[in-house]
C-alpha positions in Angstrom: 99.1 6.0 21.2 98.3 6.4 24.3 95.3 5.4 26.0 92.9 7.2 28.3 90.4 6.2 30.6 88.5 9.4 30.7 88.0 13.0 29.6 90.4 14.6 32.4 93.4 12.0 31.9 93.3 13.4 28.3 93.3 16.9 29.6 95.9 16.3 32.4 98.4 15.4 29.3 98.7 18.7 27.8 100.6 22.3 29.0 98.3 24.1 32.0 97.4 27.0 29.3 96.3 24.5 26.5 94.6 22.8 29.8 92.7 25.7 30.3 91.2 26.2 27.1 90.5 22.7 27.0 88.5 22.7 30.2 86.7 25.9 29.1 86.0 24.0 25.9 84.4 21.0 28.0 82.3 23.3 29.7 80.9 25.2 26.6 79.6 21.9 25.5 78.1 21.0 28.8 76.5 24.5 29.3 74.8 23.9 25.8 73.9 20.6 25.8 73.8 19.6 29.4 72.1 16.4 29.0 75.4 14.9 26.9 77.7 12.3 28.6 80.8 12.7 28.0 83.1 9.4 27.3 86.9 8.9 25.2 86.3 7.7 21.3 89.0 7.5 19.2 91.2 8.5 21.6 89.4 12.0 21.7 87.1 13.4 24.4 83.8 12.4 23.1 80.0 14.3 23.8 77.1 12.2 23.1 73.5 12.0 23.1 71.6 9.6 21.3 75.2 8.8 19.2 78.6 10.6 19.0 77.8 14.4 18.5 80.6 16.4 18.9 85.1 15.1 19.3 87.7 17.6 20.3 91.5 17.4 20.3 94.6 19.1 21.5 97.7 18.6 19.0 100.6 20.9 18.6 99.3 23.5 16.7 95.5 23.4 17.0 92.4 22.5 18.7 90.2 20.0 16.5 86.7 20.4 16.8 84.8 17.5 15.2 81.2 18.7 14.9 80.6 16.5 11.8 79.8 17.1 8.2 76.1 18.9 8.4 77.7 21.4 10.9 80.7 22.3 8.8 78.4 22.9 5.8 75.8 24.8 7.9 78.9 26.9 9.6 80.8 27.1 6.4 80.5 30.9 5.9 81.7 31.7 9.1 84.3 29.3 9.2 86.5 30.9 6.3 89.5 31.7 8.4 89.6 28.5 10.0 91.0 25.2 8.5 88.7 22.8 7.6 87.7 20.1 6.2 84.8 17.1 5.6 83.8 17.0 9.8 86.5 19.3 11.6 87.2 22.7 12.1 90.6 23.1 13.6 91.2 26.5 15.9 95.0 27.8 15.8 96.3 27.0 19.5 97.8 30.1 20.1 94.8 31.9 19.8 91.4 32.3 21.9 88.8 29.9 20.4 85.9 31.6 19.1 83.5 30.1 21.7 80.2 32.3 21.0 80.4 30.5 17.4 81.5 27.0 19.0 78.6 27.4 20.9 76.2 27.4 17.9 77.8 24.8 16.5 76.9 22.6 19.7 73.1 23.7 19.5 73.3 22.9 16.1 74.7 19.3 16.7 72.6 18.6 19.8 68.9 19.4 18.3 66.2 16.9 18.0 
């Protein structure tokens, strides 16, 4: 596994289009919780704020979003078409990420 020092050598690894959605990812976070630092956990770009709120991943056929337990229950209706499971929600990569609903998700991990 490789190992990376920050949240654009993890970026800088993938194809320029997943690349894009990536970096649009990164700044849907940072437009709705701008007061998150951003750091690598588990090998994953990390947000945090008071603790580790929100992971995302690239792999070969999806974009992992790991919100955490509470937001997949609180999401799960409108999460149906999506895989998903205990913490993660993972987007198919060959399609546009639902980022009106992934910016809920980010309001609803970032609250007080």
């Amino acid at each position: 596994m490789e190992i990376f020092n920050c949240v654009d050598d993890y970026i800088t690894q993938f194809p320029h289009d997943v690349q894009q959605t990536l970096q649009t990812l990164r700044r849907v976070i940072k437009e709705e919780a701008p007061s998150v630092s951003e750091k690598i956990s588990w090998g994953m770009p990390t947000f945090v704020l008071n603790g580790n709120r929100v992971y995302f991943a690239a792999y070969k056929r999806h974009i992992g979003l790991y919100p955490g337990a509470d937001a997949i229950i609180a999401f799960n209706d409108r999460l149906t078409q999506y895989k998903t499971s205990k913490g993660t929600v993972q987007f198919p990569i060959d399609k546009p990420l639902p980022y009106d609903l992934i910016r809920e998700i980010i309001i609803f991990c970032t609250k007080a």
